[in-house]
N, C-alpha and C positions, 0 to 999 in steps of 0.2 A: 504494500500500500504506500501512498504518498503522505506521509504526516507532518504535520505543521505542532514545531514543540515550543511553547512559550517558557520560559526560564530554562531554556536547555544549558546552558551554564553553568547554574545551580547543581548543588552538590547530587542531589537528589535526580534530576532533569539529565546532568551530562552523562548520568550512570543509562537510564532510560534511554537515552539515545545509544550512546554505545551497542547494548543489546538489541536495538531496535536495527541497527545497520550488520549488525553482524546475521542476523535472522533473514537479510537481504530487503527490507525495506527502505525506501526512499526518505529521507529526514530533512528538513529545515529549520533550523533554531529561528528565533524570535529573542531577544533576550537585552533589557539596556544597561547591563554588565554595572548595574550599582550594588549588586551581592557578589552575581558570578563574576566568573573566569572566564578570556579569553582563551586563555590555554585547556580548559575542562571541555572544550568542545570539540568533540571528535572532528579529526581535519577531514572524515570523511560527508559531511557534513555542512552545506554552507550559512554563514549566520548571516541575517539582519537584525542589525542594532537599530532597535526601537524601543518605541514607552506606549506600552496599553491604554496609560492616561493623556494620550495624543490619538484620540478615532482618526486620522487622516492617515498616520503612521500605520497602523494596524491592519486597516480596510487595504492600503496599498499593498503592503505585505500578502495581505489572504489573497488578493485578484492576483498577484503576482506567481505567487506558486501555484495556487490552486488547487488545495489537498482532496483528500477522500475523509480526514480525522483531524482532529486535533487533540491533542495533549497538553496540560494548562497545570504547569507548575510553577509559573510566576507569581509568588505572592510574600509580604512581609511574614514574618511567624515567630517574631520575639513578643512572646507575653507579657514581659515587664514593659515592656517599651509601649507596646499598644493599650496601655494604663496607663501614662504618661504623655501618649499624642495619639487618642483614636482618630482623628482625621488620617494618621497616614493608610492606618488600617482600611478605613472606609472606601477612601479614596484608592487605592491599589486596589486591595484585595476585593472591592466590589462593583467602582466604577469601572475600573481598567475591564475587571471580567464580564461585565457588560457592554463596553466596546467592543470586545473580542467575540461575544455572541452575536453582534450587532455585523461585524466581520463576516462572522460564517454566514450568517443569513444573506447577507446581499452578494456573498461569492458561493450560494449553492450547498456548503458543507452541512451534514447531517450526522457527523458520529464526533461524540467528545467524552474525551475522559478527565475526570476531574480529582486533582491535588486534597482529598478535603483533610479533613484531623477529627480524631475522637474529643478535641475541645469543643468540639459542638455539643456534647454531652453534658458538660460541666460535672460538680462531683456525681460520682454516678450509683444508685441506688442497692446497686448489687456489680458483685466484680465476676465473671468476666462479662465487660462490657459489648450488648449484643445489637441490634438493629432496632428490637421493639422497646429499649429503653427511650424515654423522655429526652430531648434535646435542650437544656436548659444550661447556654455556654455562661459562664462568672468571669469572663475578661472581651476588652474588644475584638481581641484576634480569632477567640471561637465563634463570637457573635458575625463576624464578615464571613465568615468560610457560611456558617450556615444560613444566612441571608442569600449569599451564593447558590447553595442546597437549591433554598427556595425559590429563588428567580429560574433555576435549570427548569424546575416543574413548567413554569409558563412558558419557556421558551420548548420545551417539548411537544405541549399544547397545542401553542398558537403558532410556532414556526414547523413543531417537525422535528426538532433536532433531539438525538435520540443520546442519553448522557449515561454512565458510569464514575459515581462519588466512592472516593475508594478516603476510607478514614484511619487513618492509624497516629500510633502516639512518637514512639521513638526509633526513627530508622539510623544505621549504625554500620560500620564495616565499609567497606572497598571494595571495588574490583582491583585486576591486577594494576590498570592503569589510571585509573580515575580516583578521588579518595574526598574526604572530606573537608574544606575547607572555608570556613566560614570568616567575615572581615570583624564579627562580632562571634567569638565561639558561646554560647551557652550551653551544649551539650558536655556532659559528662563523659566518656569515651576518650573524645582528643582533648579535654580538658586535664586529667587523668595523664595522659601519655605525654602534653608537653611538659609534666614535670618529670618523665624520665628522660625528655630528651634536652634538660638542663633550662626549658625553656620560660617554667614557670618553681616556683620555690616548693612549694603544695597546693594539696586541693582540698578543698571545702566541703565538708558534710554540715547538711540545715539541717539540724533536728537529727537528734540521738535517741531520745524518748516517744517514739511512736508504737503502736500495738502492732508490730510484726516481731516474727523472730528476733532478728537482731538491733532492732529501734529504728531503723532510718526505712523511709523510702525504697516501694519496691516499684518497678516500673517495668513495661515491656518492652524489650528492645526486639525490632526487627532486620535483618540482614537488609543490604541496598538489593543484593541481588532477588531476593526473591520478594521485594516490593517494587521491582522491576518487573518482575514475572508475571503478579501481577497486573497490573498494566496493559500488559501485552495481553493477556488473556483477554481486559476488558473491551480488545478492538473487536472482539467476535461479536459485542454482544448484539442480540437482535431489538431488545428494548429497554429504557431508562432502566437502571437498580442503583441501590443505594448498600455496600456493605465495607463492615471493623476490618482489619487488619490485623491478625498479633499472632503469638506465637501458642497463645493460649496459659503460658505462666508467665512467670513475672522476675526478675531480679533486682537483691536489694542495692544502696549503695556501697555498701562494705563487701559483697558481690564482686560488684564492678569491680571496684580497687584491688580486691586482693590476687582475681584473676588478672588482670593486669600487670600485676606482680609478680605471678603464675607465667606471664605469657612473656614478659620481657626479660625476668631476671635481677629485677629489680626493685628493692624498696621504696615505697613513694609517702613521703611527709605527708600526715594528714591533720588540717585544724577544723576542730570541731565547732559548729556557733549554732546559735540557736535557729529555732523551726522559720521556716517563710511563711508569711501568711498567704491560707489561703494552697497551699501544699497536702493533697490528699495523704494518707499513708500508701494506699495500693489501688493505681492504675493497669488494667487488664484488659485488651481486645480479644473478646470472642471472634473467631475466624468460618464456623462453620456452615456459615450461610454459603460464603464465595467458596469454600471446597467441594459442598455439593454441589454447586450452579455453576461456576466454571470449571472445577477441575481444577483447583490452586491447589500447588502439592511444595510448601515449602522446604527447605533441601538447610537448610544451614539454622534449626533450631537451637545449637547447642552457644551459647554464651561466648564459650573460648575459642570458637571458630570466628564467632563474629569479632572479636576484640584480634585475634592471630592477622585478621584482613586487614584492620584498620593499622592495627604495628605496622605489618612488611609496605602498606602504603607509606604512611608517616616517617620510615625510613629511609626511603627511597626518598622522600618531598619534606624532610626537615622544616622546611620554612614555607609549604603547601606548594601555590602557582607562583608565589613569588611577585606576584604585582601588586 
């Protein structure tokens, strides 16, 4: 197929593409390189540097290529931050994706898959988090994704265009050539590894006294590659669905760290501080909706495979793309 990828530069997005050319599909990034990378874009691949929140930009682009899909990873997704300026949130993550439907519709396009997040769920009622849980997001970033959600419904409706919301919480690990590299890290993972790679002194646990085994935070981390997989699977689909992401269990922070440690060989400084507000104890995507309706068979559940990815990247890209 011909697919049109919006944040294909992005950590998440230059992985998707990757797999999507190797599978032998046609790719076009979209992307205005204020997170990503230049260098995250597979050179097989050619990009346009545009902004979602320019509709002249975007419509050109779609007449230009002329896809059969599109793939919509372009969006802000720091929670602290869209607590502090939801306009950026609003404005990206909901005007921009409304241009970009506004795109597809006047170039013809009818298949999209969509970036969502399990923060559209906000705290959620029972763990593992399933499809027929309440969507009731507690910050502006979950509340754009799923406003998102909700405009795909009418644009299904009244244009036609036939969507896949795929939600997940923590994606994580490398390919052999792509890896994680964010201008703001707040992920736990490479947060973790740049203090074994000298780059940061230690790492931070919020909150020690939680009701889990070990007191801190348990979270699911999902591999890049098989939330890639997903993805692809979603280009089959024949009509709109909406499904979680995960692995089905959860790991704590002390987890993370000590496989880390496990995985490099290395002892890593840890300073303790108190809980975040507003920090669940245990985030979990239920996944069994999308294994039986597509066939998603993920391949890299085990924790130290996913962290073994993210090392041999980190090592090889010390200081990530370097721009």
């Amino acid at each position: 197929m011909k697919i049109f990828v919006t944040g294909g530069a992005g950590y998440i997005g230059s992985i998707c593409v990757e797999q999507l050319l190797n599978l032998g599909h046609e790719v076009t990034v979209f992307d205005n390189l204020t997170e990503g990378h230049r260098k995250a874009v597979d050179p097989r691949a050619p990009l346009i540097v545009g902004d979602l929140q320019k509709p002249e930009e975007i419509a050109d682009a779609m007449r230009q290529v002329g896809p059969e899909a599109v793939m919509h990873f372009a969006a802000n997704a720091l929670v602290g931050e869209s607590m502090v300026n939801p306009s950026k949130y609003f404005r990206n993550n909901v005007y921009g994706g409304v241009n970009l439907l506004d795109a597809m519709v006047a170039a013809g396009v009818k298949k999209f898959v969509f970036s969502s997040t399990c923060a559209t769920f906000g705290p959620p009622e029972r763990n593992p988090i399933d499809e027929t849980l309440p969507q009731q997001p507690i910050n502006p970033y979950g509340e754009s994704k799923l406003l998102f959600e909700k405009i795909l419904r009418w644009y299904d409706e009244i244009h036609g265009i036939k969507h896949v919301a795929l939600r997940y919480f923590n994606a994580a690990g490398a390919s052999e050539i792509y890896g994680e590299d964010h201008r703001t890290e707040t992920h736990i993972i490479p947060n973790v590894l740049r203090v074994v790679l000298g780059q940061k002194e230690n790492v931070e646990i919020y909150g020690t006294d939680y009701e889990t085994p070990d007191g801190t935070c348990i979270r699911d981390y999902i591999h890049i590659l098989d939330l890639a997989q997903a993805h692809i699977l979603a280009l089959g689909m024949k009509e709109s669905a909406r499904y979680n992401l995960g692995t089905g269990g959860g790991t704590s922070v002390r987890e993370i760290i000590a496989t880390c440690e496990k995985v490099t060989g290395k002892k890593i400084a840890v300073v303790e501080k108190p809980r975040r507000p507003g920090d669940p104890p245990l985030l979990i995507a239920a996944s069994d909706k999308i294994k039986r309706e597509l066939g998603w068979n993920p391949q890299y559940q085990s924790i130290e495979k996913i962290i073994e990815s993210a090392w041999a990247w980190h090592t090889k890209h010390p200081n990530g793309y370097g721009d």
